[in-house]
PDB file of N, CA, C and O in Angstrom:
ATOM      1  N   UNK A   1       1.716   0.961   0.097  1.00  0.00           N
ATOM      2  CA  UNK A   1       0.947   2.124  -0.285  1.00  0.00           C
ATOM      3  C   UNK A   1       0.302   2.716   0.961  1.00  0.00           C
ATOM      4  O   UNK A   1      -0.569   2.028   1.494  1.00  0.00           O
ATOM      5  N   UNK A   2       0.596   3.860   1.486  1.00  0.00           N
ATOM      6  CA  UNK A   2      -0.401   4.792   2.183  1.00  0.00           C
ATOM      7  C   UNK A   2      -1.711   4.945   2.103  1.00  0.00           C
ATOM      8  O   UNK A   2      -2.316   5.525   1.201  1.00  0.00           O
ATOM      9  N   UNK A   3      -2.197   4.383   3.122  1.00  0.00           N
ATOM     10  CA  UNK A   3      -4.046   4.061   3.101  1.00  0.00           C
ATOM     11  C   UNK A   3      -4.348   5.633   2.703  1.00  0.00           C
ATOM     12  O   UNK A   3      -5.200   5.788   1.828  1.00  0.00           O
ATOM     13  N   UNK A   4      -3.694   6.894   3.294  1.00  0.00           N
ATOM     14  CA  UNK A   4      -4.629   7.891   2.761  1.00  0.00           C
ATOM     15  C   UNK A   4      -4.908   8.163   1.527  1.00  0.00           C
ATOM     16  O   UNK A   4      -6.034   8.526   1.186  1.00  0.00           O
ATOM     17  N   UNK A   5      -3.523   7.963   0.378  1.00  0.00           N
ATOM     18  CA  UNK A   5      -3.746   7.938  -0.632  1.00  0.00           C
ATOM     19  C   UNK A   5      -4.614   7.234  -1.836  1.00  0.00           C
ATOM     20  O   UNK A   5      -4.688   7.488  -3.038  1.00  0.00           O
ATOM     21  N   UNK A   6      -5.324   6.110  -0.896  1.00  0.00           N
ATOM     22  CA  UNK A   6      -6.627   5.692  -1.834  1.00  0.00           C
ATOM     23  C   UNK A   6      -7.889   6.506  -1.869  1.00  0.00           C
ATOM     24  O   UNK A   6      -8.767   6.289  -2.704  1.00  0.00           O
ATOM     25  N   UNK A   7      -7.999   7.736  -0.671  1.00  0.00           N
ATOM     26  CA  UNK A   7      -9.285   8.211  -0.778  1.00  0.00           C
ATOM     27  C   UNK A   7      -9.094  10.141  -1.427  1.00  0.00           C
ATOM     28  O   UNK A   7      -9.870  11.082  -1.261  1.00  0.00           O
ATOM     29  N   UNK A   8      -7.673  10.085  -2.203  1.00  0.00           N
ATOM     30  CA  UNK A   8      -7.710  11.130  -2.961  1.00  0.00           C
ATOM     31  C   UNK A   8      -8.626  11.483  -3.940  1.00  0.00           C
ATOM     32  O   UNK A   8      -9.213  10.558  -4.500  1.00  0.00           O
ATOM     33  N   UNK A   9      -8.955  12.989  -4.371  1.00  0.00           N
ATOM     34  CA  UNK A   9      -9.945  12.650  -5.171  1.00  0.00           C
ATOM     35  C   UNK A   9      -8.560  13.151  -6.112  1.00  0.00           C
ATOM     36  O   UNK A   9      -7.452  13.366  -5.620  1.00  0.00           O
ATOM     37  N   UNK A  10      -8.832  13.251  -7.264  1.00  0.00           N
ATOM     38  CA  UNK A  10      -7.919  13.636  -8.593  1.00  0.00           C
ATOM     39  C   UNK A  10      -9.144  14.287  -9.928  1.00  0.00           C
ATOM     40  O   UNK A  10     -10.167  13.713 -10.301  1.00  0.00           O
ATOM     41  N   UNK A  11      -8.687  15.416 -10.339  1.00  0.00           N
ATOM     42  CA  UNK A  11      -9.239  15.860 -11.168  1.00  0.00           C
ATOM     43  C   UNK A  11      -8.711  15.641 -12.639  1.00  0.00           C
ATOM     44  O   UNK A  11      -7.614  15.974 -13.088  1.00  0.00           O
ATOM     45  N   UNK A  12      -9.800  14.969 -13.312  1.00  0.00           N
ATOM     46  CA  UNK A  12      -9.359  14.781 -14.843  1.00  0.00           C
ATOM     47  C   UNK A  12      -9.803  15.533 -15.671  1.00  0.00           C
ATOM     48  O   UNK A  12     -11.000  15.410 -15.928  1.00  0.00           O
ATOM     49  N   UNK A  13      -9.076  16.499 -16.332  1.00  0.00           N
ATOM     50  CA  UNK A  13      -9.308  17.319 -16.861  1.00  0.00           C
ATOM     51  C   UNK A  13      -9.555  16.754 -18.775  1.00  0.00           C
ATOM     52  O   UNK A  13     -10.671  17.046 -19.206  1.00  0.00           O
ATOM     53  N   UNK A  14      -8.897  16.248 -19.482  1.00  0.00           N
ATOM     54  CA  UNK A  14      -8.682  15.967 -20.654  1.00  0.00           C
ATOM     55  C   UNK A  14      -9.153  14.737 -20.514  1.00  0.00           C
ATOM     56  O   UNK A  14      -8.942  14.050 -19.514  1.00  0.00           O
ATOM     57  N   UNK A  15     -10.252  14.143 -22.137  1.00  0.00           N
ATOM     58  CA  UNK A  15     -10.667  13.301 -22.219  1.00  0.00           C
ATOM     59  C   UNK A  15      -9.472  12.181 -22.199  1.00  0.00           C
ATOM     60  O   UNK A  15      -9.486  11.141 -21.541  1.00  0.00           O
ATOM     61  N   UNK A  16      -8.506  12.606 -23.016  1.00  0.00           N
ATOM     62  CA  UNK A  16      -7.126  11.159 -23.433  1.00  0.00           C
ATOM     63  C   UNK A  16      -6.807  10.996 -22.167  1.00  0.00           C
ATOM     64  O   UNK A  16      -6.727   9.805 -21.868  1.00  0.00           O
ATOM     65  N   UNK A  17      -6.588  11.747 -21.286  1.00  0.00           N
ATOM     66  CA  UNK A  17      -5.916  11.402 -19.690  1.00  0.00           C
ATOM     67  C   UNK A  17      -7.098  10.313 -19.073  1.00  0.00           C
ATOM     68  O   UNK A  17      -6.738   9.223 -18.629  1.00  0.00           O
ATOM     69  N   UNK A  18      -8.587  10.731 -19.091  1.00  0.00           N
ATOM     70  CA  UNK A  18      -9.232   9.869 -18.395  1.00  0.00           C
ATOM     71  C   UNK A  18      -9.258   8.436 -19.364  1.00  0.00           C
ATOM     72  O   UNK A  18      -9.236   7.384 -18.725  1.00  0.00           O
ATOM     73  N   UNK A  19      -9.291   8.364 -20.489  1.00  0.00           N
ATOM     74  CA  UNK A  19      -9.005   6.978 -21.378  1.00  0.00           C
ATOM     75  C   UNK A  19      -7.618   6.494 -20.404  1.00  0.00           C
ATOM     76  O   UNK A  19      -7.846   5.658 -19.530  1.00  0.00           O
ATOM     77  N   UNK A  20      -6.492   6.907 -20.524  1.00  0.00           N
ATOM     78  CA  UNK A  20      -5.184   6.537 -20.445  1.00  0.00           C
ATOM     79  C   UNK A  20      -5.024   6.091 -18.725  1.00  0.00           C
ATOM     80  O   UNK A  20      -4.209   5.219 -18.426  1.00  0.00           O
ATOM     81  N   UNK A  21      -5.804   6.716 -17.731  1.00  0.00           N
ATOM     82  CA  UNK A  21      -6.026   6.115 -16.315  1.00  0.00           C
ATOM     83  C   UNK A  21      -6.681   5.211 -16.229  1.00  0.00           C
ATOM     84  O   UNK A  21      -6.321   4.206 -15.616  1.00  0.00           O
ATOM     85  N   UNK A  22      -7.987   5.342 -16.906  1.00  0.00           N
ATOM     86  CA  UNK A  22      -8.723   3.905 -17.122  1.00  0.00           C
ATOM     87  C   UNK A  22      -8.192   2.849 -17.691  1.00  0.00           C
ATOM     88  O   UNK A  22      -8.236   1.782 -17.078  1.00  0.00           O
ATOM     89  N   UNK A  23      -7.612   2.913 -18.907  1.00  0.00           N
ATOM     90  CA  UNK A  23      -6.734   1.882 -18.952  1.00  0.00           C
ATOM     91  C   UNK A  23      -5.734   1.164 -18.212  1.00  0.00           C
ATOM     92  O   UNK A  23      -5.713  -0.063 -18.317  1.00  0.00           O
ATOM     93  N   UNK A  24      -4.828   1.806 -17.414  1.00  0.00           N
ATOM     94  CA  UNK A  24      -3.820   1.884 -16.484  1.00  0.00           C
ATOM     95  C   UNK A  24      -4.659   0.834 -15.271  1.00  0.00           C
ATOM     96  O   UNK A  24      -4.064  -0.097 -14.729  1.00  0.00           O
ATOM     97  N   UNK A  25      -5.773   1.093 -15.045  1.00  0.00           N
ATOM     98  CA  UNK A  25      -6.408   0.448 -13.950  1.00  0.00           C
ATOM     99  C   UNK A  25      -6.931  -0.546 -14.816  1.00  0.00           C
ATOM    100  O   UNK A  25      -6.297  -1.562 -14.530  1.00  0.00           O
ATOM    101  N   UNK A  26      -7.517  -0.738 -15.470  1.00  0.00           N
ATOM    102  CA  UNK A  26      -7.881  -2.188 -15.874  1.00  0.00           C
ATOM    103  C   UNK A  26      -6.339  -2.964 -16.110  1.00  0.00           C
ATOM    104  O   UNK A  26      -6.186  -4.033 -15.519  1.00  0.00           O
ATOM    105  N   UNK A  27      -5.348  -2.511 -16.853  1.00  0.00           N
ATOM    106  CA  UNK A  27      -3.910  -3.337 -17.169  1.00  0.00           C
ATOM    107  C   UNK A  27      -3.958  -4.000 -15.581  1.00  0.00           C
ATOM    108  O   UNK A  27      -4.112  -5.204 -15.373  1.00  0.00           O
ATOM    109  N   UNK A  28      -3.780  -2.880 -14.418  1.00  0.00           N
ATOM    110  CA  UNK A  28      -3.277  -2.929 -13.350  1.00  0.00           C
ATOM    111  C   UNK A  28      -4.070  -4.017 -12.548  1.00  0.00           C
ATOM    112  O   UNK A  28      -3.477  -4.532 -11.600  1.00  0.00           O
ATOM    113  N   UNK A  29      -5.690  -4.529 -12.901  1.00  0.00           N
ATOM    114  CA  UNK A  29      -6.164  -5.332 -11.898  1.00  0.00           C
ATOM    115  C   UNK A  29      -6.152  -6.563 -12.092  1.00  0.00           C
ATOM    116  O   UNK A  29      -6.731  -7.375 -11.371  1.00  0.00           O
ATOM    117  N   UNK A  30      -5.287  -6.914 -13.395  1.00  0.00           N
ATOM    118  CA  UNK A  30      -4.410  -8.540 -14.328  1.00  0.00           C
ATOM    119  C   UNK A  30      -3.551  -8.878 -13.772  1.00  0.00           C
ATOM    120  O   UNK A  30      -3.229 -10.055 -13.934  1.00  0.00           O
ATOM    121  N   UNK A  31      -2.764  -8.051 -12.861  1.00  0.00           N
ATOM    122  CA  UNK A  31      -1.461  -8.118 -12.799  1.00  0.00           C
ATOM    123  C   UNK A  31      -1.377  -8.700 -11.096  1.00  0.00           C
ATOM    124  O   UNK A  31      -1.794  -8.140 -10.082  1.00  0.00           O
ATOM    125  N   UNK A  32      -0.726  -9.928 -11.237  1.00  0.00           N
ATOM    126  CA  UNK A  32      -0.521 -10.476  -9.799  1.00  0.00           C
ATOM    127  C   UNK A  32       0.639 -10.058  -9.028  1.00  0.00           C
ATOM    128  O   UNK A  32       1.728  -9.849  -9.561  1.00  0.00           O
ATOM    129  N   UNK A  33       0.387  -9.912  -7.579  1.00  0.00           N
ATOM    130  CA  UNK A  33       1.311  -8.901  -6.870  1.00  0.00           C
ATOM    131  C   UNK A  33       2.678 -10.430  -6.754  1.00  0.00           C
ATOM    132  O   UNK A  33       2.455 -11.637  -6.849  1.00  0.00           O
ATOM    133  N   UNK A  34       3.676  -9.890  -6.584  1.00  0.00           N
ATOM    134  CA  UNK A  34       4.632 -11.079  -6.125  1.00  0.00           C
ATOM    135  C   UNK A  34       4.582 -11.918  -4.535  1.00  0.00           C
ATOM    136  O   UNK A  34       4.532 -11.403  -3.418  1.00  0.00           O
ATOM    137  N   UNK A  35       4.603 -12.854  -4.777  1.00  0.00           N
ATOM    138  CA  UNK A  35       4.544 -13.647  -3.440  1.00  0.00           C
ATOM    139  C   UNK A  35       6.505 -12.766  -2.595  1.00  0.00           C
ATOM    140  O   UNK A  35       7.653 -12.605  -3.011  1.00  0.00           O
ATOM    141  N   UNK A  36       5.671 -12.464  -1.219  1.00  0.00           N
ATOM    142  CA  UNK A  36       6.890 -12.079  -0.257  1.00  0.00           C
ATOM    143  C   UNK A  36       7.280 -13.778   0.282  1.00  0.00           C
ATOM    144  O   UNK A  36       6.595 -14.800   0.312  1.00  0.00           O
ATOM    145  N   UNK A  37       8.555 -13.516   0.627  1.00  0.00           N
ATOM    146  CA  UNK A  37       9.120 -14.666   1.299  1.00  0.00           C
ATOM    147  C   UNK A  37       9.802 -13.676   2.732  1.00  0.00           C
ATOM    148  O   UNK A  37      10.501 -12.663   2.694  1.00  0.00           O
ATOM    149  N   UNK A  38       9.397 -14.263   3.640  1.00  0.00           N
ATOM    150  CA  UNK A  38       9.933 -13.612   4.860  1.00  0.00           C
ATOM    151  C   UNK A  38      11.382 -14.346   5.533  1.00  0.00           C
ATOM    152  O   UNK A  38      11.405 -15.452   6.073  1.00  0.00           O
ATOM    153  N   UNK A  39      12.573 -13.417   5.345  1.00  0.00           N
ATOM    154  CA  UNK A  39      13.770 -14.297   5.466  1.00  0.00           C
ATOM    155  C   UNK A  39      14.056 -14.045   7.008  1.00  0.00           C
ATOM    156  O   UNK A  39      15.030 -14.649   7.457  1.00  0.00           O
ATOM    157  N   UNK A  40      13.594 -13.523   7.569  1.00  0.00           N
ATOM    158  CA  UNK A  40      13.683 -13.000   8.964  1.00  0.00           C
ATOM    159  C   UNK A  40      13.410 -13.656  10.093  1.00  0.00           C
ATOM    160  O   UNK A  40      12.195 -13.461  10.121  1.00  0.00           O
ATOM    161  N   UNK A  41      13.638 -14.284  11.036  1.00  0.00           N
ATOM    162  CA  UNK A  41      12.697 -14.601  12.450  1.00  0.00           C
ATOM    163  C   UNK A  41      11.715 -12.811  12.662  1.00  0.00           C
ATOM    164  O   UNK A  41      12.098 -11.641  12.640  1.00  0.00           O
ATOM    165  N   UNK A  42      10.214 -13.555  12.874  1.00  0.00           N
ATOM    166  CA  UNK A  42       9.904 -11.686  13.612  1.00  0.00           C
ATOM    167  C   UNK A  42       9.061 -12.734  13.989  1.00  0.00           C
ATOM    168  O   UNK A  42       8.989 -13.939  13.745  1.00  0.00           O
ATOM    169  N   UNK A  43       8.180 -11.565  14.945  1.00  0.00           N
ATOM    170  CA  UNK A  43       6.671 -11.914  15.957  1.00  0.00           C
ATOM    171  C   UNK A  43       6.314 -10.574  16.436  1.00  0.00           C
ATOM    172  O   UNK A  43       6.920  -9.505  16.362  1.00  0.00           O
ATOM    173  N   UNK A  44       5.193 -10.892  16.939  1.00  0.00           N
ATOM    174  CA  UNK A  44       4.144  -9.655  16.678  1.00  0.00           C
ATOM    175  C   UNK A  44       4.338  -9.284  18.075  1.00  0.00           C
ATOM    176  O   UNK A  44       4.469 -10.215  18.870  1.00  0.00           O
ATOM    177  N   UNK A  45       4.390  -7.840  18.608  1.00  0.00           N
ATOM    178  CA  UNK A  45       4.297  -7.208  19.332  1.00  0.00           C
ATOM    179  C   UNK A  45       2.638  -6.557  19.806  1.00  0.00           C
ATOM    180  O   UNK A  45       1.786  -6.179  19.002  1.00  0.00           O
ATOM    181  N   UNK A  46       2.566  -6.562  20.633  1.00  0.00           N
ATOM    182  CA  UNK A  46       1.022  -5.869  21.779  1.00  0.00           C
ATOM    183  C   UNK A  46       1.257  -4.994  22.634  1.00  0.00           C
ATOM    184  O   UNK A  46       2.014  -5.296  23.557  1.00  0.00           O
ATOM    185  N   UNK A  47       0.764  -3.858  22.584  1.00  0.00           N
ATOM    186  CA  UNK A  47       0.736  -3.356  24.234  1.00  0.00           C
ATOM    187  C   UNK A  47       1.879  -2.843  24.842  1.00  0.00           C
ATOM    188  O   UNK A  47       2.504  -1.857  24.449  1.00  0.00           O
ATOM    189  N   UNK A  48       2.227  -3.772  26.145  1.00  0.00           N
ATOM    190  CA  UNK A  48       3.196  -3.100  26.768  1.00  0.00           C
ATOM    191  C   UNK A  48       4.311  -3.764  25.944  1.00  0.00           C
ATOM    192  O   UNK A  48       5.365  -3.176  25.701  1.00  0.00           O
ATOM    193  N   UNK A  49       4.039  -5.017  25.522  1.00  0.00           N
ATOM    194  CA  UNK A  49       5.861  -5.728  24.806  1.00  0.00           C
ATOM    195  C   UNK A  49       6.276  -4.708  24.053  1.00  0.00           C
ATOM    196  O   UNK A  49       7.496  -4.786  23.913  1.00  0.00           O
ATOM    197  N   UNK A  50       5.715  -3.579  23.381  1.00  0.00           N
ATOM    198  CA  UNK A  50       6.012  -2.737  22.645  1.00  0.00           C
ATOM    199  C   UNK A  50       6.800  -1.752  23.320  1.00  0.00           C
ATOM    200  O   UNK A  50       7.911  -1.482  22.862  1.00  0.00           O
ATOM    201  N   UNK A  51       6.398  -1.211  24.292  1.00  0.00           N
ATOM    202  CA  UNK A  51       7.614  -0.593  25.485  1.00  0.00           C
ATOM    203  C   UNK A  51       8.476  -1.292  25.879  1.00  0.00           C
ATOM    204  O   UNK A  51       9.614  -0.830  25.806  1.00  0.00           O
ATOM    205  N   UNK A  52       8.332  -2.399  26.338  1.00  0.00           N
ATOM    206  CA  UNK A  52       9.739  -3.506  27.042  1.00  0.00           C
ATOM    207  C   UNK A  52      10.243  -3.613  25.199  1.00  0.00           C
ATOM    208  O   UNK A  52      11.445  -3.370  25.304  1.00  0.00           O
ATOM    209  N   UNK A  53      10.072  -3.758  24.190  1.00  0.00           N
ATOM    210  CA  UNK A  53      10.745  -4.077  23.079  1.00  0.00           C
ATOM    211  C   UNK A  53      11.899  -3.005  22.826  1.00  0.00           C
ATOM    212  O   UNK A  53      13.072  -3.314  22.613  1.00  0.00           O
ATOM    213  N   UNK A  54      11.287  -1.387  22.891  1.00  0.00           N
ATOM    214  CA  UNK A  54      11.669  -0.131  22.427  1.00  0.00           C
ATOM    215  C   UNK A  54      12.163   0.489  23.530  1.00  0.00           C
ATOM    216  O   UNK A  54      12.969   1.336  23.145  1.00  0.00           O
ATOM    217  N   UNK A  55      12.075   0.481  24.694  1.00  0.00           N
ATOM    218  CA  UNK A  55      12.844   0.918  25.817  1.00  0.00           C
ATOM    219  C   UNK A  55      12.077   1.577  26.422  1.00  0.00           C
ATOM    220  O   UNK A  55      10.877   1.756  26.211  1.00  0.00           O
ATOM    221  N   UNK A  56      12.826   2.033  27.320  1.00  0.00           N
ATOM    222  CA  UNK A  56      12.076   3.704  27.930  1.00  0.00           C
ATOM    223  C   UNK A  56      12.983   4.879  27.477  1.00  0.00           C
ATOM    224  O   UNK A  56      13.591   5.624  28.246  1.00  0.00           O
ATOM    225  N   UNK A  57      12.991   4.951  25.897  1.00  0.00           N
ATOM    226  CA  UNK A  57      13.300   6.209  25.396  1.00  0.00           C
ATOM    227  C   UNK A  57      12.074   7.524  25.571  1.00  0.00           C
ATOM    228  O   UNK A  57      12.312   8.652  25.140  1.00  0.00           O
TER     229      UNK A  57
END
């Protein structure tokens, strides 16, 4: 999810819409995210490794 999109505001116009979001968010804060499994070798890049990684494009 795009960090900017948590500080949208949204206008609720109709009472059933604001019931039906509120609900949506309470369902939504039950619900456990899935465990990732990382199938990959990776490691974290800093600084300049980030140029020696990506080149001198």
């Amino acid at each position: 999810m795009a960090t900017k999109s948590i500080s949208k505001q949204i206008a609720i116009k109709k009472r059933s819409a604001g019931f039906s979001f509120a609900n949506a968010l309470e369902q939504a804060q039950h619900k456990k995210a899935k465990d990732v499994v990382v199938s990959k070798k990776c490691r974290e890049l800093k600084g300049e490794d980030i140029k020696k990684f990506l080149g001198d494009n």
